[in-house]
N, C-alpha and C positions, 0 to 999 in steps of 0.2 A: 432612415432605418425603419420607423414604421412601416412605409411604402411598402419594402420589403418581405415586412411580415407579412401585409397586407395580401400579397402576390403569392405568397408559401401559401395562407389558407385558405383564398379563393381555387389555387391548383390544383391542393390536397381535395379539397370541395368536390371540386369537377371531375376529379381522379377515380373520387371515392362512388358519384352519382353514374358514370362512364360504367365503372365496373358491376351494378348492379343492375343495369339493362344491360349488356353485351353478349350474356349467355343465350343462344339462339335468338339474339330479337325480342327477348320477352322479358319482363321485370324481374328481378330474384324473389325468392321467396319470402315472405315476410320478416321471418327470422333475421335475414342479412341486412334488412333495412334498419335494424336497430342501431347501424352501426353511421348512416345521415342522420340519427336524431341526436346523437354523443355532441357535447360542446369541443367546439375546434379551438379549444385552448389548453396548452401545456401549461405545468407550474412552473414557474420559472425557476433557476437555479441562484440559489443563496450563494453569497461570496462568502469565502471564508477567510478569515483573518492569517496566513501563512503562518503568523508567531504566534499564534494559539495552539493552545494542545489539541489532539484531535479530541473530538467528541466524546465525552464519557457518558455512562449509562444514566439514565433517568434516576430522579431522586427515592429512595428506596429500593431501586432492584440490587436485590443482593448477586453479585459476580460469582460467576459457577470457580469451581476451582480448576487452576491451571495443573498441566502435568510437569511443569518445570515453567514455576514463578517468577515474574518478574517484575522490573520497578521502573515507571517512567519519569527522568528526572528532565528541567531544563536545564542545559550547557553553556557557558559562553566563552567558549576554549580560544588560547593563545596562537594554536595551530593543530595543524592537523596532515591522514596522510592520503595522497593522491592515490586513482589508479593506478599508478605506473610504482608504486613506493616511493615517490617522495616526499620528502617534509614540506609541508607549506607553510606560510606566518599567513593568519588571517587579518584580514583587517580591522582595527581599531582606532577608535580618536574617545574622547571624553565623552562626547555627546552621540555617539555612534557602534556600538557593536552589534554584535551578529550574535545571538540566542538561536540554538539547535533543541528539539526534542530528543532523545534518546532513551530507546528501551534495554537494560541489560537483566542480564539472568542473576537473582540473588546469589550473594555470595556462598548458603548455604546450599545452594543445588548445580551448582559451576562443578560439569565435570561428572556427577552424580548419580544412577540411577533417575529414569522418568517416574514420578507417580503413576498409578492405573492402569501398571502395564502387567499384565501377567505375568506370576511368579516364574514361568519359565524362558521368558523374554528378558528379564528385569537384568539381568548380566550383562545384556547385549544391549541396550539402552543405555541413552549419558544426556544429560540435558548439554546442550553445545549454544553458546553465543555468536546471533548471525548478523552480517553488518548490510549496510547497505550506501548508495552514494547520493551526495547531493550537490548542488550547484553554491559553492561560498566564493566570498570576494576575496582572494589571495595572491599573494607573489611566492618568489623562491627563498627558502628563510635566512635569515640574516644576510638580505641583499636590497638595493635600493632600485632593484625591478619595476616595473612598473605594474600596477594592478590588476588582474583580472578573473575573469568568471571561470573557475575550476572544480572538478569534482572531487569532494571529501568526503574520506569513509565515517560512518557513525554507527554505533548500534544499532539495529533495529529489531531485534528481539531475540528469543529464547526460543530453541525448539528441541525436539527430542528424537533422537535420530537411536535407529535399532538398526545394530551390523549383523549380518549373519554369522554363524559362527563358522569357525575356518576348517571345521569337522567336517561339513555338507562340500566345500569347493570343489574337489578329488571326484565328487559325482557327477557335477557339473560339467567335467569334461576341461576342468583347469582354467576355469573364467572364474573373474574373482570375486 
């Protein structure tokens, strides 16, 4: 695998020195050569833990206010429901479950007007809970199927959706 790399930034190198004499035969201008003196190394990508929460703000930064709140809990559900609406049973044993993140919309703005939205928008607004899918290890529930990698729907956030009102459609020419 070194090798490898070895060979990406020797290429990139030569790519990069190619492209600054090619313009009629003559050097680039100075300017552009700034960009042979740059170190040919990337940062490399940190792994992150799948069952860790995603990354929260730095210690002290106070979080701006949302326009429809929400609360991230961790999950270690019995089952759950497929694409297609099925019920799944996820797997478990003693020494083995499945922990999901999930974002849902407080129960006091489910449904609700959005904050910060102008007083003549504010009707046409509702904070709405939006799901998203993931990859869990499941069967078909209450069956002795055999296991596999399916996608389950889960919370994933809160948002704030403005309908137009049904006054304007008629002008529109009946699109809704």
């Amino acid at each position: 695998m070194p090798a490898a790399l070895f060979f990406d930034v020797v290429s990139l190198a030569t790519c990069l020195l190619f492209r600054s004499t090619e313009a009629h035969g003559r050097a680039a201008p100075k300017k552009n050569r700034r960009l042979l003196d740059l170190p040919l190394e990337w940062p490399r990508p940190r792994r992150r833990d799948p069952g860790a929460p995603p990354p929260g703000p730095e210690p002290g930064y106070v979080r701006s206010a949302e326009c429809c709140p929400s609360v991230t809990e961790a999950i270690q559900p019995l089952g759950g429901v497929s694409i297609t609406g099925r019920i799944l049973e996820l797997y478990r044993e003693p020494n083995a479950t499945q922990r999901f993140y999930q974002t849902s919309c407080r129960e006091q703005v489910k449904g609700r007007p959005c904050r910060y939205v102008r007083p003549k928008y504010e009707t046409q607004s509702r904070c709405v809970q939006t799901y998203s899918y993931m990859y869990a290890l499941v069967r078909e529930f209450q069956s002795d199927g055999p296991w596999r990698l399916d996608y389950i729907r889960y919370r994933s956030g809160c948002s704030c959706q403005v309908h137009r009102p049904r006054v304007y459609s008629h002008m529109l020419g009946g699109r809704p």
